[in-house]
Every structure is written in C-alpha cells, then in structure tokens.
N, C-alpha and C positions, 0 to 999 in steps of 0.2 A: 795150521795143519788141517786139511782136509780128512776126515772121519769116512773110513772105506764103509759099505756094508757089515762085511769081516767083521771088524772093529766093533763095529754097535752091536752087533750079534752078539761076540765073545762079554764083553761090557755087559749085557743084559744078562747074558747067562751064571755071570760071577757074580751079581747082584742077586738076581735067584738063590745063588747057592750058598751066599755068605748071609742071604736074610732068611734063608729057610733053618740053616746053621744056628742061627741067631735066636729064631723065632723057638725051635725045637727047646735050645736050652734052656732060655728064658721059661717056656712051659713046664721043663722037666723038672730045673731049680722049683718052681712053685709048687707044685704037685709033690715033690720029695718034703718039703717043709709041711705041707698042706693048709699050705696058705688059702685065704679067700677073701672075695670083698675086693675094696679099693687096694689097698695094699699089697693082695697080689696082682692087680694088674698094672699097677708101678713099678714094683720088684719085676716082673717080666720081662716090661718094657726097657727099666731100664739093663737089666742084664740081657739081652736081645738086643740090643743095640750097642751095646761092649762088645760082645760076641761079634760081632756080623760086623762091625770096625774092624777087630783086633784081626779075623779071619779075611777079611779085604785087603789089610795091609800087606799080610803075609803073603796071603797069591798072589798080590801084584808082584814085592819084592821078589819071589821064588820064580815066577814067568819070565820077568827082567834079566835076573841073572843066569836061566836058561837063556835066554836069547829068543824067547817069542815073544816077547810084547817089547818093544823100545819106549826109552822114555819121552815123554812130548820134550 
C-alpha cells in the first residue's frame, strides 16, 4: 500500500500529539512525587511511553471506526 503525503502528515501529527501527551505526564507524574536523579528520569520515561502507546492506540481505534483512517 502506497503511503499518500496526507497519510504521513496525519501519522507524524498523531505521533507529535501522543509523545507530547506522553511526554507532559511522564513530567507531571515526577514533579507531583518530586522525584530526582536517575530514578525520575526512568519513572518518566517509562510512564511517557505507556502514555503515548496507550493514547496512540486509542486515536487509531477512534479514527478507524469514524471512517478516517482505514485499516492497512
């Protein structure tokens, strides 16, 4: 299946938005705890990358079954 412009566009934008998503919690969870050091930025990491999955999966599934995005 050939990848339109369109496609890579929306694709990078959901990436943006699910690792910014991601990113913020992962910050916010550590700063609430007041975490530091190595430990908060593994705790970050990994909850910033739970996040930014968990919220990827979701817009896909919600786009799909709106009918903008088809599945490959």
């Amino acid at each position: 299946m050939a990848h339109t412009s369109r496609s890579i566009f929306w694709s990078i934008a959901g990436i943006v938005v699910c690792g910014g998503a991601g990113g913020l919690s992962g910050w916010w969870l550590v700063g609430a705890f007041g975490l530091a050091g190595v430990f908060a930025a593994l705790v970050g990491a990994i909850v910033g990358m739970v996040v930014a999955t968990g919220s990827w999966v979701v817009l896909t599934v919600v786009l799909r079954r709106l009918g903008v995005e088809q599945a490959p």
